[in-house]
Biopython code that builds the backbone (N, CA, C, O; Angstrom):
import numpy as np
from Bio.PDB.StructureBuilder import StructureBuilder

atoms = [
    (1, "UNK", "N", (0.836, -1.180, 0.000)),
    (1, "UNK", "CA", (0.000, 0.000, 0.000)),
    (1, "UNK", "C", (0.876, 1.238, 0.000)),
    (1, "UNK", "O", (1.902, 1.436, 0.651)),
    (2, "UNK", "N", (0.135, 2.186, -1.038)),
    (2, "UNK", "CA", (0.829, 3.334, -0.842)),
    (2, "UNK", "C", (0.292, 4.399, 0.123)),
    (2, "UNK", "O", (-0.930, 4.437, 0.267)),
    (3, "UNK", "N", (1.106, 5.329, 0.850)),
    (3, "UNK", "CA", (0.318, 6.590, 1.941)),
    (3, "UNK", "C", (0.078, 7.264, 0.901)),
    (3, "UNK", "O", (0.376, 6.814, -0.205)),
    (4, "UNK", "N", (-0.513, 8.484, 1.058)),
    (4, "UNK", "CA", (-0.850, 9.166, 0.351)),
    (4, "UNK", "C", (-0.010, 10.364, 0.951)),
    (4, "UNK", "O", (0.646, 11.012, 0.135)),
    (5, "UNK", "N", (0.044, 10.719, 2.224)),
    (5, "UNK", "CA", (1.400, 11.321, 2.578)),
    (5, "UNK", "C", (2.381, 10.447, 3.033)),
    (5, "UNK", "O", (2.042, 9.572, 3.830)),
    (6, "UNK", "N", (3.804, 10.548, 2.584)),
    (6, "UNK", "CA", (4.477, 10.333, 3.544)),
    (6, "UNK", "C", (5.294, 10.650, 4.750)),
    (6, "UNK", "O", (5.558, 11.842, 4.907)),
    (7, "UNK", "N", (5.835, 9.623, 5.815)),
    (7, "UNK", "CA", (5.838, 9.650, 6.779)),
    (7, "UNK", "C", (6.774, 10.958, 7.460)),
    (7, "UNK", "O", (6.663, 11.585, 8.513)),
    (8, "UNK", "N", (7.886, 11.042, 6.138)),
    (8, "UNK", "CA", (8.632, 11.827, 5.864)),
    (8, "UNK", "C", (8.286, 13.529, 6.293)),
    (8, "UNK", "O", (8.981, 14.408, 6.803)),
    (9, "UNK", "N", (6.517, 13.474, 5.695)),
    (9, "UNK", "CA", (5.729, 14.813, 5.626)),
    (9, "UNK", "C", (5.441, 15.642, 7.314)),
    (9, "UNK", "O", (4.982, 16.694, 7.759)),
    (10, "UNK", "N", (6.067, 14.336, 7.811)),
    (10, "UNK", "CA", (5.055, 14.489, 9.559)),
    (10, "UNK", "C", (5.584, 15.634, 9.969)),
    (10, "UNK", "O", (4.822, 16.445, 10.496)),
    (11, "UNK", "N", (7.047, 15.970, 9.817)),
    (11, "UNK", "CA", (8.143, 16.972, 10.663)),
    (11, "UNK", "C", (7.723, 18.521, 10.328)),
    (11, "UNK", "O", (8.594, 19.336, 10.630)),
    (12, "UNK", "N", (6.345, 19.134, 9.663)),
    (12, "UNK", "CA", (6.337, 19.941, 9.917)),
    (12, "UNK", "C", (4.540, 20.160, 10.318)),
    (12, "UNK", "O", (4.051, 21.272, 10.114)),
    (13, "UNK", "N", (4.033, 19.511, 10.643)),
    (13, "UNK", "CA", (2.963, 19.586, 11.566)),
    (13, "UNK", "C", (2.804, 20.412, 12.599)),
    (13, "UNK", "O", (1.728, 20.703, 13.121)),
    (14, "UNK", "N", (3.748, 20.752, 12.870)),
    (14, "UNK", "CA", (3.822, 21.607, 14.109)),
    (14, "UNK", "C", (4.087, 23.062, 13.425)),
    (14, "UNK", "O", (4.457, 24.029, 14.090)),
    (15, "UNK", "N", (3.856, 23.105, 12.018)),
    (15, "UNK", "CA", (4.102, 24.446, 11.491)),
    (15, "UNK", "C", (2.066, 24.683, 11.206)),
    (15, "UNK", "O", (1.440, 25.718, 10.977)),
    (16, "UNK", "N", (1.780, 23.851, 11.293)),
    (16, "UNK", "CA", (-0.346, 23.926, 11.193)),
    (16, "UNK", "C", (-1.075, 23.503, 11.826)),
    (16, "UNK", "O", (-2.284, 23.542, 11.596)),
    (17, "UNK", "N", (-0.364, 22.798, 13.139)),
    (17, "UNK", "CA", (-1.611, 22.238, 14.026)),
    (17, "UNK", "C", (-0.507, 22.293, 15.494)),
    (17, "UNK", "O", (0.677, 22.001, 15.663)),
    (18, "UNK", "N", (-1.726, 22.885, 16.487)),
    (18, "UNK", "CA", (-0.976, 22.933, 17.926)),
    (18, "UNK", "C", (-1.225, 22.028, 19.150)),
    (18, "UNK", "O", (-0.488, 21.947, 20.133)),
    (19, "UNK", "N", (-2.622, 21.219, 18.898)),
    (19, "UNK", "CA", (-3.049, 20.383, 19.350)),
    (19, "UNK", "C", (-3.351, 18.892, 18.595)),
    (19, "UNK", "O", (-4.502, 18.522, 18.363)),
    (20, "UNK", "N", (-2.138, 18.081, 18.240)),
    (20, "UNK", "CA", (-2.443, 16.536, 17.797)),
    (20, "UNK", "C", (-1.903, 15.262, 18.023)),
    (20, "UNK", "O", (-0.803, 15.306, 18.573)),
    (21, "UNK", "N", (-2.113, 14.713, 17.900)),
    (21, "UNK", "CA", (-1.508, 13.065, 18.384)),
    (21, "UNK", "C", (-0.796, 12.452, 16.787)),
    (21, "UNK", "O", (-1.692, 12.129, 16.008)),
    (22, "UNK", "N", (-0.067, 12.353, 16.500)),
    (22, "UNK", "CA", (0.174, 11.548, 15.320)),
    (22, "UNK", "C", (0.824, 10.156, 16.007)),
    (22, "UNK", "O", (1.335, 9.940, 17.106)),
    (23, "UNK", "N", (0.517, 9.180, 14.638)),
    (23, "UNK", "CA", (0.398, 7.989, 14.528)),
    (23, "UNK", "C", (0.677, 7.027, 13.445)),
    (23, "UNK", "O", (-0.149, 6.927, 12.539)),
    (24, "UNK", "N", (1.741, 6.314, 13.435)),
    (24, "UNK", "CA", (2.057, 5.390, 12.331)),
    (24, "UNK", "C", (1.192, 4.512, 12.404)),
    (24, "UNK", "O", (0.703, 4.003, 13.412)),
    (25, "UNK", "N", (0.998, 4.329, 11.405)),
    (25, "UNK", "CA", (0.268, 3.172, 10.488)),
    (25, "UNK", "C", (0.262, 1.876, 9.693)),
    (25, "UNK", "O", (-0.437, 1.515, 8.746)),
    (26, "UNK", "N", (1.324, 1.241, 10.410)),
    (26, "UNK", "CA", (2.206, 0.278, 9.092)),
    (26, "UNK", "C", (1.180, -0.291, 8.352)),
    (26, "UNK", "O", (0.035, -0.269, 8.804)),
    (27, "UNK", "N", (1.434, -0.810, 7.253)),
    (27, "UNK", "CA", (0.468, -1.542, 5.978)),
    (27, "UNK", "C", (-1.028, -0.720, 5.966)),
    (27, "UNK", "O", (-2.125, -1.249, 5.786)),
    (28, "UNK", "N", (-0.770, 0.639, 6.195)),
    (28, "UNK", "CA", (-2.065, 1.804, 6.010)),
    (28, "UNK", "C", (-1.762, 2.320, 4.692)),
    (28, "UNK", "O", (-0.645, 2.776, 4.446)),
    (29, "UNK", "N", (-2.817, 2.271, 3.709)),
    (29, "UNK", "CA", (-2.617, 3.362, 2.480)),
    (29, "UNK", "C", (-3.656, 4.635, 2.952)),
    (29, "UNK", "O", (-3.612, 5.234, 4.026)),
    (30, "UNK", "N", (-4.734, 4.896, 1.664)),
    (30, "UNK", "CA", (-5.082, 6.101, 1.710)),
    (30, "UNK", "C", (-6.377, 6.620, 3.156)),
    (30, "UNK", "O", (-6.570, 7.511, 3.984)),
    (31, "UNK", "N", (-6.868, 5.531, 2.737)),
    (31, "UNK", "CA", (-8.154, 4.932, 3.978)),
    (31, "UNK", "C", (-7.991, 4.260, 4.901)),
    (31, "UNK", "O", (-8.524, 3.168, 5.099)),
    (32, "UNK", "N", (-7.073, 4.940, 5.738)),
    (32, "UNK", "CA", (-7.045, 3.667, 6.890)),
    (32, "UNK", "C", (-7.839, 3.774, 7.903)),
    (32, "UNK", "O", (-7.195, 3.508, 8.918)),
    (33, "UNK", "N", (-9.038, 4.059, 8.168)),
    (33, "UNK", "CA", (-10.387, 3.665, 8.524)),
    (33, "UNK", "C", (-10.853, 2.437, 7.976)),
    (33, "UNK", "O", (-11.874, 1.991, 8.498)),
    (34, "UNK", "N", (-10.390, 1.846, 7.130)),
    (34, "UNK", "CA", (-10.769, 0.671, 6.325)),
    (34, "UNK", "C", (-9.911, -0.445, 6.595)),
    (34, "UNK", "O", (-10.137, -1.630, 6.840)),
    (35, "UNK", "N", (-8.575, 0.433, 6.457)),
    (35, "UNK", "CA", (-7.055, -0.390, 5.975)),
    (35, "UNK", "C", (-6.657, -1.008, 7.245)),
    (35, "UNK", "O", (-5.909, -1.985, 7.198)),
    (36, "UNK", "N", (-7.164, -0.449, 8.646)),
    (36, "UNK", "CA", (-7.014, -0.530, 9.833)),
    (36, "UNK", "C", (-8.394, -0.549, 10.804)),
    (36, "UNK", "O", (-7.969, -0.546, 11.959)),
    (37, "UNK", "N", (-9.146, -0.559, 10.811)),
    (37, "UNK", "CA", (-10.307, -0.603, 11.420)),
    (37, "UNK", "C", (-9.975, -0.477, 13.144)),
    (37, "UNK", "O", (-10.496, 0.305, 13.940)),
    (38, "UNK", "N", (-8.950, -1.508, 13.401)),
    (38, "UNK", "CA", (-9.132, -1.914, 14.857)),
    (38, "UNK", "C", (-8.072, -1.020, 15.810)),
    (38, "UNK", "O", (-7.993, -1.029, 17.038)),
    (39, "UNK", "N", (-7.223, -0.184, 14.765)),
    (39, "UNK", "CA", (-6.412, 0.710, 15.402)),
    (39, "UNK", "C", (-7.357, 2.480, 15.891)),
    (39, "UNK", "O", (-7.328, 3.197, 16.892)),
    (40, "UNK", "N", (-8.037, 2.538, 14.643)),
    (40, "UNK", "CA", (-9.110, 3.409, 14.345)),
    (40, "UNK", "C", (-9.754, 3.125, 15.713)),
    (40, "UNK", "O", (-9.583, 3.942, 16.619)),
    (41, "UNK", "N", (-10.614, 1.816, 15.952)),
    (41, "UNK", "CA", (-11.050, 2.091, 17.127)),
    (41, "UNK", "C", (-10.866, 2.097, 18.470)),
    (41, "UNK", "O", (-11.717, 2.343, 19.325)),
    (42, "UNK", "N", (-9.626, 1.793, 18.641)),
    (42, "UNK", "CA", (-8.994, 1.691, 19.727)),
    (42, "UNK", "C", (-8.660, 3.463, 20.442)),
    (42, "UNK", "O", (-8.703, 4.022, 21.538)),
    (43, "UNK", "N", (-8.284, 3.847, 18.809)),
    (43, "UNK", "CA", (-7.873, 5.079, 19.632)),
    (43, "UNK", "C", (-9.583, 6.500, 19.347)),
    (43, "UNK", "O", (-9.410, 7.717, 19.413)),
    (44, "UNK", "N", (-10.525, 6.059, 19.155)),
    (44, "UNK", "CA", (-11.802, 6.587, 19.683)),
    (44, "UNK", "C", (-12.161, 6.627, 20.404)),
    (44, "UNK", "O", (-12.709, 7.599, 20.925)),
    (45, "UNK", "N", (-11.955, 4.997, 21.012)),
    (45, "UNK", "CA", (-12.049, 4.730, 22.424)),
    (45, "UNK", "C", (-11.331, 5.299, 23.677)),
    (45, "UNK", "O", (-11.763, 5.500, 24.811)),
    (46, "UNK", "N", (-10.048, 5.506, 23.107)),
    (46, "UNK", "CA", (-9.576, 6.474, 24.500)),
    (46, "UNK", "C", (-10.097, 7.658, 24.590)),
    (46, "UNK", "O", (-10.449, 8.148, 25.663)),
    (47, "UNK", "N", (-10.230, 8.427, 23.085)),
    (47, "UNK", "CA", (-10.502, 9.791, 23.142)),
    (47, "UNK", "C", (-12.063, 9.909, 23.642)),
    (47, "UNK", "O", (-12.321, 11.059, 23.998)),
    (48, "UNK", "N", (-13.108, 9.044, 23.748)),
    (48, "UNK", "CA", (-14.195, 8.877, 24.094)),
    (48, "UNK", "C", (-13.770, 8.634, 26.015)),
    (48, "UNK", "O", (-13.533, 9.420, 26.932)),
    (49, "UNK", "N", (-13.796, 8.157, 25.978)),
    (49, "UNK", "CA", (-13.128, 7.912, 27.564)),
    (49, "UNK", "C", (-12.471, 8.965, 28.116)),
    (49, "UNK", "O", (-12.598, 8.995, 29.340)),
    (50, "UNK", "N", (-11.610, 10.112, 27.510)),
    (50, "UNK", "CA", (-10.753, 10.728, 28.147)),
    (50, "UNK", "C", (-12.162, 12.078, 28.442)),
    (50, "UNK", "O", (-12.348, 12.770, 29.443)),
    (51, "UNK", "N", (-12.885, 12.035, 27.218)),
    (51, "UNK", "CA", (-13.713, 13.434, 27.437)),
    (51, "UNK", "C", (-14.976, 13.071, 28.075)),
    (51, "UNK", "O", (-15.891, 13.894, 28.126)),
    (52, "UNK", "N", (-15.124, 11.552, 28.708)),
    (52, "UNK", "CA", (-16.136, 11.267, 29.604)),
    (52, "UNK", "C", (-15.805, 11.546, 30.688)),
    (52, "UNK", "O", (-16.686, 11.349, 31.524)),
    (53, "UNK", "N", (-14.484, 12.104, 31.223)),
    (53, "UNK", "CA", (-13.654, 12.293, 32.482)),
    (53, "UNK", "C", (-14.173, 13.431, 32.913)),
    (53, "UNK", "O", (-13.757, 13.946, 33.951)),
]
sb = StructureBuilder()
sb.init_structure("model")
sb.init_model(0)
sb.init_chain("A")
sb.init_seg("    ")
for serial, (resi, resn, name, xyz) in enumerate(atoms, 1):
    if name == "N":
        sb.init_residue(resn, " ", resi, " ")
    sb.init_atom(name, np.array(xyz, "f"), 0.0, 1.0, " ", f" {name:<3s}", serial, name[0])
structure = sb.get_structure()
């Protein structure tokens, strides 16, 4: 699978966003809501949990 960005792209994130979590993806292409399902929900689940606090 190809990314559609690469990983390479990550190092300036911090030049457009001040609040984010990034996250590798191995064997993720463009959709990895699809490509990954169970990573996807794992981390909903915390963020669901953290703002039930």
């Amino acid at each position: 699978m190809h990314a559609l960005f690469p990983t390479e792209w990550s190092d300036t994130l911090d030049d457009y966003y001040s609040d984010y979590d990034l996250h590798y993806m191995e064997n993720t292409g463009h959709f990895s809501p699809v490509d990954s399902p169970e990573t996807w929900a794992e981390h909903i689940r915390k963020h669901v949990v953290a703002a039930a606090k």
